[in-house]
N, C-alpha and C positions, 0 to 999 in steps of 0.2 A: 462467532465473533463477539467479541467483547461491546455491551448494550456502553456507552461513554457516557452519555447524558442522565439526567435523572430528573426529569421534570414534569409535571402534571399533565398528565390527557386532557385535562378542564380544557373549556372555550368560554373563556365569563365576558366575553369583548367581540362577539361578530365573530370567534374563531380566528382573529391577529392572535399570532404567538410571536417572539421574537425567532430570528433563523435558525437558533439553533434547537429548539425545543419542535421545531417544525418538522426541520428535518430529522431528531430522530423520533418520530413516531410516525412518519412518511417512509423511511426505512427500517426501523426496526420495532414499533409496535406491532398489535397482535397483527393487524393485517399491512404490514411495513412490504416494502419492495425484499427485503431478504429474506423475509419469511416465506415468500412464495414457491412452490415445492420444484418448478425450472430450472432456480437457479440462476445465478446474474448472468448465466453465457447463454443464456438466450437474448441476452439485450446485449451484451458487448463484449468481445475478444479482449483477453488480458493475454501477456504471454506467456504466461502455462497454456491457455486455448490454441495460441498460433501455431507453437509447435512442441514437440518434445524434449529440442536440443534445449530448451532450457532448465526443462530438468534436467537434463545430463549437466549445466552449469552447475545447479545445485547440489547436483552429487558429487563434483569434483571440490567443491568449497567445502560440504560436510567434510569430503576425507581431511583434507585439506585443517580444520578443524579437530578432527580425531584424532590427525598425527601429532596437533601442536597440545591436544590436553592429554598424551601419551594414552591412546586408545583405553578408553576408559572400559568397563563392564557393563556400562550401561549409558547408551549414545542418544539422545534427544533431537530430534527434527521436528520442530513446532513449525506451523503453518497457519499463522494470524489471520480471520479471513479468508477460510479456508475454499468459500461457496461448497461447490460437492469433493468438496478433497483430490481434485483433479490432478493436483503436485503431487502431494505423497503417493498418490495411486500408481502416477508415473516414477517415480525413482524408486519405488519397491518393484515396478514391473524390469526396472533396467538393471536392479540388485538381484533378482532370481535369486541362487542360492551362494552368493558370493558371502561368506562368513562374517561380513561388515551388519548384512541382515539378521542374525540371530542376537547379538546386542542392540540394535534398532529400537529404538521407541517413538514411531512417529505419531505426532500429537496434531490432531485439527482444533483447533480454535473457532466456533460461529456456532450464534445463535440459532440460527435454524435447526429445526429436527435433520438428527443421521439422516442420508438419505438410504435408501434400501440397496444393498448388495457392497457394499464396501468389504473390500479386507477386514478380518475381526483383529487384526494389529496393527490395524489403528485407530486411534482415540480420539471421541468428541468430547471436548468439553466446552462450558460457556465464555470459560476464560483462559488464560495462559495458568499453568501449573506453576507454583514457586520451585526452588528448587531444583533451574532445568539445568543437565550439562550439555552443550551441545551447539546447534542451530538454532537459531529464531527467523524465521523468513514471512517479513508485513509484506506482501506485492498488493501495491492499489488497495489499499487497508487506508490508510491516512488521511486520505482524499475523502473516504466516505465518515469519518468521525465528522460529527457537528461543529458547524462554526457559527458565530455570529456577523452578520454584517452593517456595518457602520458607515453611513454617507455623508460626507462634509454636504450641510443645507447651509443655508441663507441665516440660520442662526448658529451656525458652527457643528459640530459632529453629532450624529443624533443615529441610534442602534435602528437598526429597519426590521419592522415587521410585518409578518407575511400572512396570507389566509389561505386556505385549499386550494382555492382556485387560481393564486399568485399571483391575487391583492394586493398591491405593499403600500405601508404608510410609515412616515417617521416618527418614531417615536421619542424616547426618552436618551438622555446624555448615557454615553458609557460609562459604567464606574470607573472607582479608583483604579482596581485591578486589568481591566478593558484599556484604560487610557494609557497604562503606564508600560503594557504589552503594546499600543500600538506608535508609545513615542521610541521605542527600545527598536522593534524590530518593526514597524512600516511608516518612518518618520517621512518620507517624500510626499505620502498622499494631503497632508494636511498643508503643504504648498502650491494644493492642483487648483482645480477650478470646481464649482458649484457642481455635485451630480457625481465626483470623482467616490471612490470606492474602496473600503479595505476587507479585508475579514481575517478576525480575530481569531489565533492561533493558540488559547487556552487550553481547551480542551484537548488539543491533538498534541501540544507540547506534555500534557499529563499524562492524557493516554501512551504514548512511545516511552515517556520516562516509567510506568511499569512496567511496560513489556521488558525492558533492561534491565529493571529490577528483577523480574524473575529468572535471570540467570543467575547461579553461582558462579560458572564458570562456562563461559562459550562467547560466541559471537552473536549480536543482533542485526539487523539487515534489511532496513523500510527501501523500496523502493516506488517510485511516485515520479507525476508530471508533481515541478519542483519552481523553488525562485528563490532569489534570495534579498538580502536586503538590500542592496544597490538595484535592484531589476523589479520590483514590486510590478503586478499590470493594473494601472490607474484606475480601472473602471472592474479590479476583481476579476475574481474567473469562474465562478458559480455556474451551475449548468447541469442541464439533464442529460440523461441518455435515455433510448426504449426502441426495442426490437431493430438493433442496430444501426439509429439514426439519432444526431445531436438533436433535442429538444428544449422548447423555455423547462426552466427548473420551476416545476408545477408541485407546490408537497401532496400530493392525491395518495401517493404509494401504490401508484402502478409504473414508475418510473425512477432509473437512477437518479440522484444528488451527488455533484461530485463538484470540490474544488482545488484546485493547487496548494502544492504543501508548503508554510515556510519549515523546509526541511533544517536550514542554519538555527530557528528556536527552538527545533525539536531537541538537534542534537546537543544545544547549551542545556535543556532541560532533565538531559542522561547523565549529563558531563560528572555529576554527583557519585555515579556509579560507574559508568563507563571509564578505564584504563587509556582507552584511545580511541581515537575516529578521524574518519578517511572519507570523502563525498566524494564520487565520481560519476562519469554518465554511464548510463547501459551500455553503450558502445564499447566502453574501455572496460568497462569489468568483465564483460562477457568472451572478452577478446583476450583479456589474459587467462581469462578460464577455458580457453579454446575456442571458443563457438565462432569462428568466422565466415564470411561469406564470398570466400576465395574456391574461383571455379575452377574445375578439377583439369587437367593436361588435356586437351584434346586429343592425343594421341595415342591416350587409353584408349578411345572408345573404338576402335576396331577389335584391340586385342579382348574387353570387357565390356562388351555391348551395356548388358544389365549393368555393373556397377559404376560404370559411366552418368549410367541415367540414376543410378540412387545417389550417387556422389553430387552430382548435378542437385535433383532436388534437397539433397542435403544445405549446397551452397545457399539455395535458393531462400531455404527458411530461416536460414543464419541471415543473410542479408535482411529478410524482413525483421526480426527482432534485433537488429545494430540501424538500421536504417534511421540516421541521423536527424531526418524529418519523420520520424516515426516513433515505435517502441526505442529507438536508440537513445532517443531525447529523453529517457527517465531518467531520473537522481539515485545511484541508490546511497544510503549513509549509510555507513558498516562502523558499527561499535563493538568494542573487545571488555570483557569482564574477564579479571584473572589468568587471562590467556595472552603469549606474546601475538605479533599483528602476524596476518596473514600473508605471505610472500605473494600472492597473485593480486590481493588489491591495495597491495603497500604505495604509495605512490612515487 
């Protein structure tokens, strides 16, 4: 995964950093939450973890992509954030020796060292490669780039900073560049009440505008818990995770950092590069990709004992990742480079 921030490990003040220098070296310095040799799916289920049918989404959207850049010699599947390369592992294990895998180049993206025993075709690196044709797929990538956070006080907006132990104090006014991102895309919060809350979408809007940049020609694909600029949530959405339970967002870096994406500045931020784009929920894109959670005839199951009950748990995990109070509730924004749009997430 791509390091986003670039700020001093110093502590010259008691260890206040503002949030976004907090959180990345609570995540991604030398002893960061994603450095840890686990793995984020010991602390929390994404859904690559929940189940497999969503790699088979992903492999129906690569072809899907292959077809439209006229199956090219050479087919890119990046995976932003990759943790232990749990996606690509799964769609090379559902490609076996289907002829789509001998032009295959799947790319993991994250900082952390390879872990041991991965496929040797596939590739780590620390960043997205330039150059890609193909897929780019951020799942819960976005959420973890840095943000700052900024709280209207009693003398008007003031950036908040944090200590290890998640200390906070107010600090200094947002700059020009802070202000003028938070009157653009989170104007409501500056008509709340004293204590109300935003966080500043810079970093993440930069960070997805490269990852768009390095395609030539393919699709890019962030999917994330999302909001937009009519629905902001007053008081922020900053928040831990560890060992599968919501915790305070503590920077120690023995826990995740995660907050809602404004996924509408990301994708004005691509727009530069980007040909087209498309936001829809998990539900809906997964459902034109196939993956549903429609349970199988009853009337099988006499003549098909066993494929009753795998067709069964099949439905089962489809409903968990469309569950509309659940994984279904993610955003994903699907952006096109040189390529016409995709028939399954055309709208």
């Amino acid at each position: 995964m791509e390091r986003p921030v670039d700020h001093t490990d110093a502590d010259p003040d008691g260890g206040f950093l503002p949030w976004a220098a907090a959180m990345d070296r609570a995540l991604y310095g030398p002893e960061g939450f994603f450095r840890r040799p686990t793995g984020p799916g010991a602390h929390f289920r994404t859904s690559v973890h929940a189940s497999p049918l969503f790699g088979t989404a992903v492999l129906r959207l690569l072809r899907e992509v292959d077809a439209a850049l006229g199956h090219p010699d050479r087919l890119s599947l990046v995976d932003i954030g990759a943790g232990h390369a749990e996606l690509l592992t799964g769609v090379l294990g559902q490609l076996g020796d289907d002829p789509l895998s001998r032009r295959l180049r799947p790319i993991a993206v994250e900082l952390a060292d390879r872990p041991a025993g991965l496929p040797d075709a596939i590739e780590w690196l620390p960043r997205p490669p330039k150059g890609v044709s193909g897929l780019i797929i951020a799942n819960e990538w976005l959420d973890n780039v840095p943000c700052d956070v900024v709280e209207l006080g009693r003398n008007g907006p003031r950036l908040v900073e944090v200590a290890p132990d998640g200390s906070e104090r107010l600090a200094d006014e947002p700059n020009d560049s802070q202000q003028a991102w938070l009157e653009h895309w989170w104007p409501t919060w500056r008509m709340g009440r004293i204590g109300d809350r935003a966080e500043i979408g810079l970093l993440r809007d930069a960070a997805w505008a490269r990852a768009v940049e390095a395609l030539d020609e393919g699709v890019a694909v962030a999917i994330d818990y999302a909001h937009a600029v009519d629905s902001r949530p007053p008081l922020g959405s900053l928040t831990g995770y560890a060992e599968g339970r919501q915790v305070p967002p503590i920077p120690d870096g023995r826990r995740d950092l995660t907050a809602h994406v404004a996924l509408d500045a990301c994708a004005a931020a691509a727009e530069h590069v980007a040909d087209w784009s498309r936001r829809l929920d998990q539900r809906t894109a997964l459902r034109r990709l196939g993956i549903t959670g429609a349970r199988p005839d009853l009337a099988t199951a006499a003549a098909d004992p066993i494929g009753y009950v795998r067709a069964l748990s099949r439905a089962s995990a489809a409903a968990e990742l469309t569950d509309p109070a659940g994984l279904g509730r993610f955003t994903w924004l699907v952006q096109g480079v040189a390529v016409p749009t995709v028939s399954s997430l055309e709208d």
